[in-house]
C-alpha positions as CSV (number, residue, x, y, z in Angstrom):
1,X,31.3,11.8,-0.3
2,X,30.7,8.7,-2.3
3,X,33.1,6.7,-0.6
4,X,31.5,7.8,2.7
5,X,28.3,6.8,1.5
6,X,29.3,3.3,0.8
7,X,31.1,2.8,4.0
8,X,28.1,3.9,5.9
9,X,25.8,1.3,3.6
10,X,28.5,-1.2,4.2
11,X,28.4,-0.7,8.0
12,X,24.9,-0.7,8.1
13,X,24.6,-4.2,6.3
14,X,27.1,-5.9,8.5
15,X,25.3,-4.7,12.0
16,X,21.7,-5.6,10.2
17,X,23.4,-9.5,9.3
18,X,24.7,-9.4,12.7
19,X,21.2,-8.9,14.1
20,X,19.6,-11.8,11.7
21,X,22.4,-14.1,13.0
22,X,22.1,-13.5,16.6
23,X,18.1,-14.0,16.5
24,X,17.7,-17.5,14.6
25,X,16.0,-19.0,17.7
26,X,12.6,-20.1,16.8
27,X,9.6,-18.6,19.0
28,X,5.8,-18.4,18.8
29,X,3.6,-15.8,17.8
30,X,0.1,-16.3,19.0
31,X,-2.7,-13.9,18.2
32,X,-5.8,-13.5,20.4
33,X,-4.4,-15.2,23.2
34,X,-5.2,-18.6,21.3
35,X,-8.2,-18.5,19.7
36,X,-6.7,-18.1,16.0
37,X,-3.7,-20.2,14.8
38,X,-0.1,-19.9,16.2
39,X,2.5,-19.0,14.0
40,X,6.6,-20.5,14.7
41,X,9.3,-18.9,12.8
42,X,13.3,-16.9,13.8
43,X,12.9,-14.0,15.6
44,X,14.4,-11.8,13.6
45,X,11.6,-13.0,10.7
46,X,8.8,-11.2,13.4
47,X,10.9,-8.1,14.3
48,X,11.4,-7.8,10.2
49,X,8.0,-8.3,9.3
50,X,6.5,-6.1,12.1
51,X,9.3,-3.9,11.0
52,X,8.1,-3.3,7.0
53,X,4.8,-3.4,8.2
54,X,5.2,-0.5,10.5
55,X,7.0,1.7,7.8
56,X,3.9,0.9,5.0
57,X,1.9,2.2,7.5
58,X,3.9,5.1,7.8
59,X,4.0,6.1,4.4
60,X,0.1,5.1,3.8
61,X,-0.3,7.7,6.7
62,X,1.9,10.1,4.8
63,X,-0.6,9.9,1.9
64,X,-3.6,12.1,3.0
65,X,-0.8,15.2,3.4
66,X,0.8,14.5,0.3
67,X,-2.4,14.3,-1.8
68,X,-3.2,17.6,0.4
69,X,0.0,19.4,-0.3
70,X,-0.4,18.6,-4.2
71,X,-3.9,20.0,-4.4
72,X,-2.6,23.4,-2.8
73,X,0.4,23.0,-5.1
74,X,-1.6,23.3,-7.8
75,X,-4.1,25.5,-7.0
76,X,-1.6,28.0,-6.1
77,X,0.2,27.7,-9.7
78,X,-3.3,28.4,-11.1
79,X,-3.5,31.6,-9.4
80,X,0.0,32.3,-10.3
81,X,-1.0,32.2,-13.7
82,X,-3.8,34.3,-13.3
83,X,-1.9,36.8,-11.8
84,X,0.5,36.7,-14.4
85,X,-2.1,36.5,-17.1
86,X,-3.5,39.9,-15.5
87,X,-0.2,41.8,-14.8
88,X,0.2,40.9,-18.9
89,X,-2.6,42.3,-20.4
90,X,-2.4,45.3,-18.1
91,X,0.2,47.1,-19.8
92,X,0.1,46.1,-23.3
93,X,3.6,45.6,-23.7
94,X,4.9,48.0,-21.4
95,X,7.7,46.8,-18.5
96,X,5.9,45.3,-16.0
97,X,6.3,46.1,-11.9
98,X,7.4,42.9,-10.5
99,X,5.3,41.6,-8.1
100,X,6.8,41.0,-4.6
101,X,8.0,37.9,-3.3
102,X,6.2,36.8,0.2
103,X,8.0,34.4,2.3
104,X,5.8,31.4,3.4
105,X,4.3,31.4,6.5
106,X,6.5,29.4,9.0
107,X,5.5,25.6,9.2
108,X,3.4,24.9,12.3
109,X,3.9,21.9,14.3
110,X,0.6,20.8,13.8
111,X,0.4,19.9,10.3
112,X,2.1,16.9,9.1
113,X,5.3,17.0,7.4
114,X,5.5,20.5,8.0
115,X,2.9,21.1,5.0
């Protein structure tokens, strides 16, 4: 499975150097049609810039949810260990019922990440 990996990564890197080499031809990137300063550089330096900058604003976008998903994380292992902290002192050293296991409610499409 390694191997595959590699070959994959390997193939990957060659089309990605084939696309910097094709796209060495200099063009202009003007902003505000003018007004502020006009930037010259490759192509492929603009299609890679616009290209990071489009996945960091992914994954800042990703961040709200995450923070979200963490907070419920947590405040669901807090009532876990209230519950078990109750089911404990209930007996007094007696077997215990298990509690039951509840499947989580199927993700919706309208949260992100499926959180």
């Amino acid at each position: 499975m390694r191997v595959l990996s590699w070959i994959f990564y390997i193939a990957l890197f060659i089309l990605a150097l084939g696309f910097a080499l094709s796209n060495t031809e200099p063009v202009e990137l003007r902003l505000f049609s003018g007004y502020a300063s006009t930037w010259r550089a490759p192509l492929v330096v603009f299609l890679l810039a616009f290209l990071g900058l489009g996945a960091v604003l992914g994954l800042l976008a990703a961040v709200p949810a995450l923070f979200r998903a963490r907070r419920e994380i947590a405040h669901l292992r807090k009532e876990l260990r209230q519950a078990n902290k109750r089911t404990a002192g209930a007996g007094g050293g007696e077997s215990h019922e298990q509690l039951p296991v509840v499947a989580p409610p199927p993700a919706s499409a309208s949260t992100p990440l499926g959180v």
